[in-house]
N, C-alpha and C positions, 0 to 999 in steps of 0.2 A: 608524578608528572601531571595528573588530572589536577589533584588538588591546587596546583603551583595556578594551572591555568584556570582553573575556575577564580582562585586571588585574584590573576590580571585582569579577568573578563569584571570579575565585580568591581575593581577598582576604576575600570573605565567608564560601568553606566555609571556608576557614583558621579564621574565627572559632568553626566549630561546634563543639561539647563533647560528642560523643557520653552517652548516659547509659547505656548498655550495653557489656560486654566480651562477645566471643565466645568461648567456647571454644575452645580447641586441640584436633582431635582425630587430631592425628599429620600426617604432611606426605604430601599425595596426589600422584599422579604425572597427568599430564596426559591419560596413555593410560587410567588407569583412570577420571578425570572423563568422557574422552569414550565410553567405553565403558558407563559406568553411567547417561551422558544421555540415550544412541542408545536404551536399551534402556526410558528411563522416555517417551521420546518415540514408540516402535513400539509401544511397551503401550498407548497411549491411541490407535484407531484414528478418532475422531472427532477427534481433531488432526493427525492424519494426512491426514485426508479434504480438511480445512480448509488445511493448508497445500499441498497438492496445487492447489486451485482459487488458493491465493494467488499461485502461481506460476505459472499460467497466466493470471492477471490482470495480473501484473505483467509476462508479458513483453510483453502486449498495449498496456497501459500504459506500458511504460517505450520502444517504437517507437512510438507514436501521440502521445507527449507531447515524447520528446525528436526525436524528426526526421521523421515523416509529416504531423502537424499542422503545424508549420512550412511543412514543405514545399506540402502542400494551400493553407495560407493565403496564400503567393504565388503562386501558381498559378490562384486562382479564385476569393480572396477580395481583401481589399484589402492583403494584403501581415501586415507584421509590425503593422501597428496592428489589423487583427483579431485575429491571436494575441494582442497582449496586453491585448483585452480579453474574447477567451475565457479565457485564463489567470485573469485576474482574479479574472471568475465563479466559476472552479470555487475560488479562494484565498476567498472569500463563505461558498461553498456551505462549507467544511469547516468555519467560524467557526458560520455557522446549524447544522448539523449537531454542535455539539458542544453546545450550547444544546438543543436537540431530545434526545441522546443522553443528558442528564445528567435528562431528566424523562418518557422512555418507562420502563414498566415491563414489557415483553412477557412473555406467559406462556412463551413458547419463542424465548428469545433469541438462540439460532444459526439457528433459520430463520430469521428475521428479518435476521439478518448476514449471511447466505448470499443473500438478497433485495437487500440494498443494496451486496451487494458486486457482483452481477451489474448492477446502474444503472448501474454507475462504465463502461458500455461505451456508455454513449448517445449520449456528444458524439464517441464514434470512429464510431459508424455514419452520424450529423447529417455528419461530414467529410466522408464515405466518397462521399457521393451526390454533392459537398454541396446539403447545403440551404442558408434564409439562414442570414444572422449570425446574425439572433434569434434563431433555432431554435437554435442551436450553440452559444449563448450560455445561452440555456436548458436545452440539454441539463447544458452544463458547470458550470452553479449546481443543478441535480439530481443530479450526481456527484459533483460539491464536497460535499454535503448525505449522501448516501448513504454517501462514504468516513471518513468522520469518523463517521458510525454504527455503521459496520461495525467501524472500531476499537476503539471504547469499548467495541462489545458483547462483541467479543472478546474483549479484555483483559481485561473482567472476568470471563468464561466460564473463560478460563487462573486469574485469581487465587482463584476460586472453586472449581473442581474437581481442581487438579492440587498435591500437596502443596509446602509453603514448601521444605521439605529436595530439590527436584526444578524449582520453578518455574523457576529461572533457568537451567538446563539443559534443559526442555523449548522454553522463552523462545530460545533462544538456536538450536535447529535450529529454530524457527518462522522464527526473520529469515534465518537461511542457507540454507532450504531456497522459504523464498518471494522473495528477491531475486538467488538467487545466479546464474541464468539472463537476469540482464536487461542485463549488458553484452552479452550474446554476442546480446538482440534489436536493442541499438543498433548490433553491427555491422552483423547481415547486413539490417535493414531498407533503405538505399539500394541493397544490391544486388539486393533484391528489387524494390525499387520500377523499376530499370532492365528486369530481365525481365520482371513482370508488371503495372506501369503502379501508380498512387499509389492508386487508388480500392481495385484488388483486395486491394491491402496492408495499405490499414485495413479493411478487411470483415475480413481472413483475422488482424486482431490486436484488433478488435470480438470478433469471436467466441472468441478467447481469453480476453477480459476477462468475456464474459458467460459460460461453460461454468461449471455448478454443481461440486459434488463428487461 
């Protein structure tokens, strides 16, 4: 099925005709792209701030979603059929959340990001104790909701403030600098969960996800 659809998808940009040429303006070398990105992505210390919290969200994130919730929900809930209808929720919460996100108009739209990025730590604290289901399931349809805001507000904060001749190069240490830390939380989370027990784990990766900039 993947396969079948990745055929149609190629076959339809094949069809696209661009209506614009770019310009050539001489053949750049890789070191100077990334040296000219570093330096358009440290200029801007409000994206700096922002991806600093992104990456302490996501490592909190990416151990409480890929192996302590898991873990938590056999352990004290009912197995893998609460995970996947916590999972669920928060898959809701981002579908509501982009619906919400396309008709807020905030006067100061990164506080506001920076507020729902910090929610996206609710259903790891709901684990942490745990509470019930419902609770956790609510948390995780208020995270669902909150991270689908926090992206759109963002995105658009990047396409609005940061020049087109720079965005994809600021773009591009935003996702490397906010994901690049979260294999290394999927490793060491079960070995932490062995020394310091599952609750303390998702407290100490809640609080990652919730730490501002």
């Amino acid at each position: 099925t993947a396969g079948i659809a990745a055929l149609i998808a190629g076959a339809f940009v094949a069809l696209v005709r661009p209506r614009f040429v770019v310009a050539r303006q001489g053949v750049s070398h890789p070191f100077s792209d990334f040296r000219e990105g570093w330096k358009a992505f440290t200029a801007r210390k409000w994206v700096v701030a922002v991806v600093v919290a992104g990456t302490l969200s996501n490592i909190g994130a990416s151990a409480a979603m890929g192996v302590l919730g898991p873990l938590q929900s056999v352990a004290a809930l009912n197995g893998a059929g609460s995970w996947a209808v916590i999972t669920s929720a928060l898959a809701v919460g981002t579908v509501v959340g982009a619906v919400i996100a396309g008709r807020v108009r905030p006067r100061r739209p990164l506080v506001l990001a920076m507020l729902a990025l910090g929610l996206f730590s609710l259903p790891m604290f709901a684990l942490a104790r745990p509470m019930s289901l419902t609770v956790i399931v609510i948390a995780a349809l208020i995270a669902g909701i909150s991270l689908d805001l926090f992206s759109v507000l963002w995105d658009t904060a990047l396409q609005q403030n940061v020049p087109n001749d720079s965005l994809s190069r600021v773009s591009a240490f935003d996702w490397l600098g906010s994901f690049a830390l979260s294999p290394i939380a999927l490793a060491v989370a079960g070995p932490l969960v062995d020394i310091c027990g599952i609750s303390t784990v998702l407290y100490l990766a809640a609080a990652c996800a919730a730490t501002p900039p």
